[in-house]
Every structure is written in structure tokens, then in C-alpha cells.
C-alpha positions in Angstrom: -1.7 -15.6 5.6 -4.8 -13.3 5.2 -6.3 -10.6 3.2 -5.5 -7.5 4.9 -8.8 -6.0 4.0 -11.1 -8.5 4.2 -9.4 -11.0 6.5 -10.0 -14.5 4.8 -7.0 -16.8 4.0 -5.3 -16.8 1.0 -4.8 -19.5 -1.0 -1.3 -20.7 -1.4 -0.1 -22.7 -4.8 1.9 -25.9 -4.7 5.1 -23.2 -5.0 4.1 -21.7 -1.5 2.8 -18.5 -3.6 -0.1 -16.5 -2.1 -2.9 -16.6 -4.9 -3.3 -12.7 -5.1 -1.2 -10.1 -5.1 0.9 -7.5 -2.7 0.4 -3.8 -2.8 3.0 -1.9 -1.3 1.7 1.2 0.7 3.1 4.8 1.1 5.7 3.6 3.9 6.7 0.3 1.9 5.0 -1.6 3.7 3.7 -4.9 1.6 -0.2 -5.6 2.3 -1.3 -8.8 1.1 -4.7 -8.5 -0.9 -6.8 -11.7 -2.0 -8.3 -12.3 -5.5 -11.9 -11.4 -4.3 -10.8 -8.0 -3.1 -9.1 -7.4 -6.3 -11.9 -7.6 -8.5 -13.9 -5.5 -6.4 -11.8 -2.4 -5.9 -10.0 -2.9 -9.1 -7.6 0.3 -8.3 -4.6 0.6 -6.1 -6.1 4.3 -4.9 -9.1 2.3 -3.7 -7.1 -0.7 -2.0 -4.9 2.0 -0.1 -8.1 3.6 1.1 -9.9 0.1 2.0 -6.1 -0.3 3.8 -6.6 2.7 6.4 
């Protein structure tokens, strides 16, 4: 799987869960976001932007 906005993989824990996190966009639609792009944007307003 890969970060929709900066396009590396994410890491994946022993549990097959995506180190990271989902945000969900204005249609529902779930955009995986790596740790990295997190703590660089920091707000959901500002991932949804870096989304489009």
C-alpha cells in the first residue's frame, strides 16, 4: 500500500496494520496517509488539499 500523497510504502505491523493513518475525504472515500506526511501537514484541511 502507498501514501496517497507522497507515494512511498507504508509500513505494515506484524497485525497487517498500515503504520499511519486513513483520512476519509468529502465523498468517503478512505485515503491512506503515511507517518511522514502526517507530521508535516498536521491538519486534515491541509491533507484534503495535498489530496486534490
Amino acid at each position: 500500500m502507498k501514501c496517497d500523497i507522497c507515494g512511498n510504502d507504508l509500513a505494515v505491523t506484524f497485525l497487517k496494520k498500515i503504520v499511519g493513518t486513513y483520512v476519509k475525504d468529502d465523498k468517503g472515500k478512505l485515503h491512506p496517509i503515511c507517518r511522514a506526511c502526517q507530521k508535516n501537514l498536521q491538519e486534515k484541511d491541509k491533507i484534503l488539499a495535498q489530496l486534490k
